[in-house]
N, C-alpha and C positions, 0 to 999 in steps of 0.2 A: 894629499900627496906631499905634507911636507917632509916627513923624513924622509922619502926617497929625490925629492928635491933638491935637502941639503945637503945629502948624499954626490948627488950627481949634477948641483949646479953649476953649469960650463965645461963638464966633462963631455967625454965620448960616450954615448951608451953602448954598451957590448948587447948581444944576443939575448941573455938573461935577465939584464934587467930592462931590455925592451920589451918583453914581455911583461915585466911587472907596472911600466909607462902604460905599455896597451890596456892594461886593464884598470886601473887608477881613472884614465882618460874617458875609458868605455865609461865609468860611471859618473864622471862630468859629463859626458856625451848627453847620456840617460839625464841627468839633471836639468839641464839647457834645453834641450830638445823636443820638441811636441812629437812622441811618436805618432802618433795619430796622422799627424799632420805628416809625416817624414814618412811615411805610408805610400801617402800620393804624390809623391815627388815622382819625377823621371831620376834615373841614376846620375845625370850631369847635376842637377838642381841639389838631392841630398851629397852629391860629392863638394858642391861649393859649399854648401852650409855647413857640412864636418869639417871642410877645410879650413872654415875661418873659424872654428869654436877651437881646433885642434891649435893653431895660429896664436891665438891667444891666448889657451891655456901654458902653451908653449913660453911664451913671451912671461907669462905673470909667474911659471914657476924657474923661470931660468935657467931652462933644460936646453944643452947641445943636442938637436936631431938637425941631420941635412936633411934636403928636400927629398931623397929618396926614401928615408923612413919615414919623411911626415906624408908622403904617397901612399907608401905600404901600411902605413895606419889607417889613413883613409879608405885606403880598399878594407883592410880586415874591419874596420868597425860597419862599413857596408854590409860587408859578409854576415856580419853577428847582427845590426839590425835588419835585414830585409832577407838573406838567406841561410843558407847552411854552417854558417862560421867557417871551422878550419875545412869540411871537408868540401866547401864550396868550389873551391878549385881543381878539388879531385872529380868529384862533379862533371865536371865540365872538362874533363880528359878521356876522350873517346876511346881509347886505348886500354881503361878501367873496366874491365865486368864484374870485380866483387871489390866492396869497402868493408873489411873487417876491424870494428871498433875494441878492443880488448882493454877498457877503461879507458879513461882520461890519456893517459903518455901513452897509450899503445894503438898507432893502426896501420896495420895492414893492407894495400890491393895487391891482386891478379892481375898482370897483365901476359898478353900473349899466354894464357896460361902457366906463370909461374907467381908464387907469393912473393912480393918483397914487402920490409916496412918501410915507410915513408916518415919522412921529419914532423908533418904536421899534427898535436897534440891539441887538445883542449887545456883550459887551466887547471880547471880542476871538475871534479866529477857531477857538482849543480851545472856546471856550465854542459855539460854533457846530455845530462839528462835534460837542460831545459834547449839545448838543438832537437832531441828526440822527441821528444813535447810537443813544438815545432813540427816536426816531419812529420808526425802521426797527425798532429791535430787536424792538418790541411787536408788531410783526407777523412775527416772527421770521426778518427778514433782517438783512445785516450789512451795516455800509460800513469799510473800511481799504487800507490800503496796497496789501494783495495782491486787494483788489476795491474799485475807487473810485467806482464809478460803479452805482447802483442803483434799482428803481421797485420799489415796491410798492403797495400798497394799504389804509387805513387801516380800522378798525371800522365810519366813519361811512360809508363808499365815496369818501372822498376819495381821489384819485390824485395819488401823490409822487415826483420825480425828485430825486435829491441828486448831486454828484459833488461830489470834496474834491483839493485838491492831493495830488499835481503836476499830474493834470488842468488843474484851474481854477488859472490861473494869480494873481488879484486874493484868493484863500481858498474856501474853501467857497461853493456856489452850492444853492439850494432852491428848486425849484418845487412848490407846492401846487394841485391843482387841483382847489377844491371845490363838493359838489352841495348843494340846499339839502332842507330836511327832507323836502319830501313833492315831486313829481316835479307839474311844469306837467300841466296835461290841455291838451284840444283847445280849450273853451274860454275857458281862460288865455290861449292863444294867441292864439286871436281876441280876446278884450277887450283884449290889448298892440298888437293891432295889425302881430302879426309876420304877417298874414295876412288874406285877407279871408272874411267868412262863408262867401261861394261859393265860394271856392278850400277850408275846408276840407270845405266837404259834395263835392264832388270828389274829395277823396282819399280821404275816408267811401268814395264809393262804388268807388274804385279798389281801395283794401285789400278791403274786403267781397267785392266782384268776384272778387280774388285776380289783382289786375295782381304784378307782381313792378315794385318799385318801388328805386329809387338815391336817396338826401340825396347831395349833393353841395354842398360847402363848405371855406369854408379855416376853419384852426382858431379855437374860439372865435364860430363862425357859429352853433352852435345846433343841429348835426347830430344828436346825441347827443339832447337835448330833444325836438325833437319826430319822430325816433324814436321813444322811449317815447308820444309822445301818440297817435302814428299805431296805435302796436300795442294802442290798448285799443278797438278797432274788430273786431280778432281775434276771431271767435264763440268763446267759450268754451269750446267743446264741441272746439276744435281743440287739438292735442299741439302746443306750440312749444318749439325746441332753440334757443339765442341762443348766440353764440361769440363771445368777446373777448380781446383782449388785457389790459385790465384792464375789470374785471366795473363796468362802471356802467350798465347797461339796469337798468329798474326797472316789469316786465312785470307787472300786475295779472292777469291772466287764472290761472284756478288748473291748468291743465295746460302748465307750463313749466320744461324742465331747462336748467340755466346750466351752459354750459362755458367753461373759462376756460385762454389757454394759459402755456405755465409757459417761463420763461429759463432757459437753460443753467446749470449748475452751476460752480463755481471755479472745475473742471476744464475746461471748456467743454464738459461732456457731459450730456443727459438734458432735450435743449430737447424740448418739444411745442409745434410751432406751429399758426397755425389751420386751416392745409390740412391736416393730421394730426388736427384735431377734426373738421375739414366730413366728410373722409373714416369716421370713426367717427361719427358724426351720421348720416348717410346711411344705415347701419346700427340706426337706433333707430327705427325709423318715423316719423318726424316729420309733421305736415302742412304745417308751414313752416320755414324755417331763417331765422333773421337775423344778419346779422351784424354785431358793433359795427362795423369797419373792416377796409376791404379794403385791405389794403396791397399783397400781392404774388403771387405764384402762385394762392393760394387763388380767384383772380377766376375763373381759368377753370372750375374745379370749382365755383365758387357756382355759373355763368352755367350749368354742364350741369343742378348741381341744380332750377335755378327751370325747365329745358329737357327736366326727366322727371318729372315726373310730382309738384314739390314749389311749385306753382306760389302766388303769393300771399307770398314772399319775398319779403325785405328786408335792406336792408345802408349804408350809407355810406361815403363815400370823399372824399377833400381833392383840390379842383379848383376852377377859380375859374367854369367857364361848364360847360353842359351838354354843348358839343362838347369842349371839353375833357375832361370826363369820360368818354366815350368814348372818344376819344386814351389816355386814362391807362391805361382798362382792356385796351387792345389792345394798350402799353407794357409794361404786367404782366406781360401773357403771355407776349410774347416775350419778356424782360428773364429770367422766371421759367424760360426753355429752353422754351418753348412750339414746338413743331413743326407748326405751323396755318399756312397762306401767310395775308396779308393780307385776302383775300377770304373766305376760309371764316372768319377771326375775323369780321368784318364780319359777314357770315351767323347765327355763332354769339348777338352781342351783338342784332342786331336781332331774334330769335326772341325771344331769352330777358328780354330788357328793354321793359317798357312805359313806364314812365313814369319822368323825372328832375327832383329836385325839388331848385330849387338856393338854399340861403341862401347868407345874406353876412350879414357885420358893420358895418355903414357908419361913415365915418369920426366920427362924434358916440357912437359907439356903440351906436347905435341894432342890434335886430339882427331883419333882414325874411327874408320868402322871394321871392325877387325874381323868379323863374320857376318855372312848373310846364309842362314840356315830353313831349310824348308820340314816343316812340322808335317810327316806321314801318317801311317797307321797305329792301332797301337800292336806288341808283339807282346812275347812269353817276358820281355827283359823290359818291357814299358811300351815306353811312346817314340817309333821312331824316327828318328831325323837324317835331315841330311843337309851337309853343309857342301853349298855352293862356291865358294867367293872366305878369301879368308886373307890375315893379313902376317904379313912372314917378319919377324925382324933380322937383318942381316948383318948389324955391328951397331957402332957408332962411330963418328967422328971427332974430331978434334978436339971442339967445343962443345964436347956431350949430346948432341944431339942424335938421338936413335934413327938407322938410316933401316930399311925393308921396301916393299912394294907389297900388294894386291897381287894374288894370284886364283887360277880359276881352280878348283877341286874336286866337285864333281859334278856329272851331266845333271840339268835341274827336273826334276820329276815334277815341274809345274806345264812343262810343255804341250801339253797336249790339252791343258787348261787355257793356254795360251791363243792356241790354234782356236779353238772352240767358241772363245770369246772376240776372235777376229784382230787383237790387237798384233798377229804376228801371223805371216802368210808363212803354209807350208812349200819346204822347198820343192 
């Protein structure tokens, strides 16, 4: 540290070259320091011991820091030995559902559903990669050269995608995509306004019923949320099997087995996908299957499971309209080698699908369910529907926010489904 010493001995350090202190120090820290040993510390025990290495390194290079950046030092080299470095404080802002890393200088969160950036950076793009290092390793995967590109899943159920050069070409990239402590209920939802009272005593009685039900949305709508809210409607007394690609359902009900499917190995061998779980699921008695997202093949095999005998399913899928979501699923199929002609898929989805419930994210961030739509027969023009429950926009106001309400559209052709299955007495 000595040129930047004699640089700034008995000066004030500005912003920028406190940063270049922070990290000169970080590798006295590393020097000094038994990490091993700073492992098993409590946060009070390595906060004294950084303090006094920081204290004297302070003292022997002649550096002006008050006691509030030798604080703030303290905490960040905390951060960088025992957790997340910079985004450790992001971290730990509840208010955060995505951490977007765009290299080293660049990151991003969501909050309330809008992006902003934030001031906090890495140093540079080793320092990046080896927090990611970090994050994956603890859940004991890898990222490197001969595997760049990785997802897993953290302690908290946060969901992470990293990829690192040559991939990314600008340095390392991180996506964090995190859930908050305890999971919305039903109504949460309604008092946010993502819905209205009647629209969710509606799908009250749809789940109850055992409609086999579709969330359709594009990402970041909300599909996953009230998912879980929908599913604590499930009698208890029923066996639920949930399949995902990464485990974030958060199923209160106390008879429910999580599967979860697994990515290929280095080799590229030893993937289990979800149509390889629904198939094994199908085999555990279940009385409902859900599933986090339906990507690909696996649609046709939900659509037979909710079509024999597993009726009262559930699943989600990214689409931006209900007809679209039908498109998507009969896309799937064939896409997936499906040997069904267009008619008999048609046939297959209108048996086995009752109702599609379709959020959005609107552009203030706002995030609604802006149709609840009932899948009927098929006709000369398709498959058709009918939309119950829809969401109007009526302006905005001052501060951009887009103002509408929930209104009802038309009578539900589930009624008499309704009546039948007892959850709704005839008047």
């Amino acid at each position: 540290m000595q040129s930047l010493s004699a640089r700034l001995s008995g000066q004030k350090v500005n912003a920028r070259d406190l940063d270049e202190v922070r990290k000169q120090l970080h590798q006295q820290v590393i020097d000094r320091l038994d990490l091993a040993q700073a492992a098993s510390l409590s946060n009070e025990q390595l906060s004294s011991r950084l303090k006094n290495i920081i204290d004297k390194a302070v003292q022997s290079e002649g550096l002006n820091l008050s006691i509030s950046e030798r604080e703030e030092m303290v905490t960040s080299l905390i951060h960088e030995i025992t957790g997340l470095g910079p985004l450790e404080v992001i971290m730990g802002d509840p208010a955060v559902s995505d951490i977007l890393v765009n290299g080293p200088d660049t990151i991003f969160v969501e909050r309330h559903g809008k992006l902003e950036q934030v001031e906090a950076r890495f140093r540079d793009n080793e320092h990046l990669v080896n927090i990611i290092t970090r994050i994956v390793g603890r859940v004991g995967r890898r990222v490197d050269e001969a595997s760049p590109m990785v997802d897993a899943r953290l302690a908290d159920g946060s969901r992470v995608n990293a990829i690192i050069p040559p991939l990314a070409l600008d340095g390392a990239a991180l996506s964090i995509r995190r859930f908050g402590a305890k999971a919305l209920s039903h109504e949460d939802l309604v008092r946010f306004e993502a819905l209205s009272p009647e629209m969710m005593n509606y799908l009250r009685l749809a789940v109850v019923s055992k409609c086999n039900v579709l969330i359709s949305g594009g990402t970041g709508a909300g599909k996953t949320t009230l998912l879980n809210a929908l599913s604590n409607f499930i009698p208890s007394t029923e066996r639920i099997i949930t399949l995902e690609d990464s485990a974030e359902l958060r199923l209160q009900q106390p008879h429910v087995v999580r599967l979860e499917s697994r990515p290929p190995n280095i080799e590229g061998r030893g993937a289990i996908h979800i149509g390889d779980l629904m198939k094994n699921a199908l085999r555990m008695r279940p009385d409902r299957i859900v599933v986090g997202e339906v990507r690909g093949g696996e649609a046709l095999d939900m659509l037979q499971a909710m079509n024999t005998g597993h009726e009262g399913s559930m699943g989600t899928l990214h689409a931006n309209t209900p007809d679209d979501a039908l498109q998507r699923l009969t896309t799937m199929i064939t896409m997936a080698g499906g040997k069904l002609d267009s008619e008999a898929l048609k046939q297959i989805i209108s048996r086995s699908l009752h109702v599609i419930v379709q959020a959005n994210r609107l552009p203030d961030g706002q995030r609604k369910i802006i149709s609840i739509t009932e899948v009927l027969d098929v006709n000369d023009s398709g498959i058709e529907i009918n939309e119950v429950f829809a969401y109007q926009r009526k302006g905005m106001d001052a501060d951009g926010k887009i103002l509408g309400g929930h209104t009802y559209v038309n009578e539900s052709r589930m009624l008499e489904r309704f009546y039948q299955s007892g959850v709704l007495p005839r008047a």
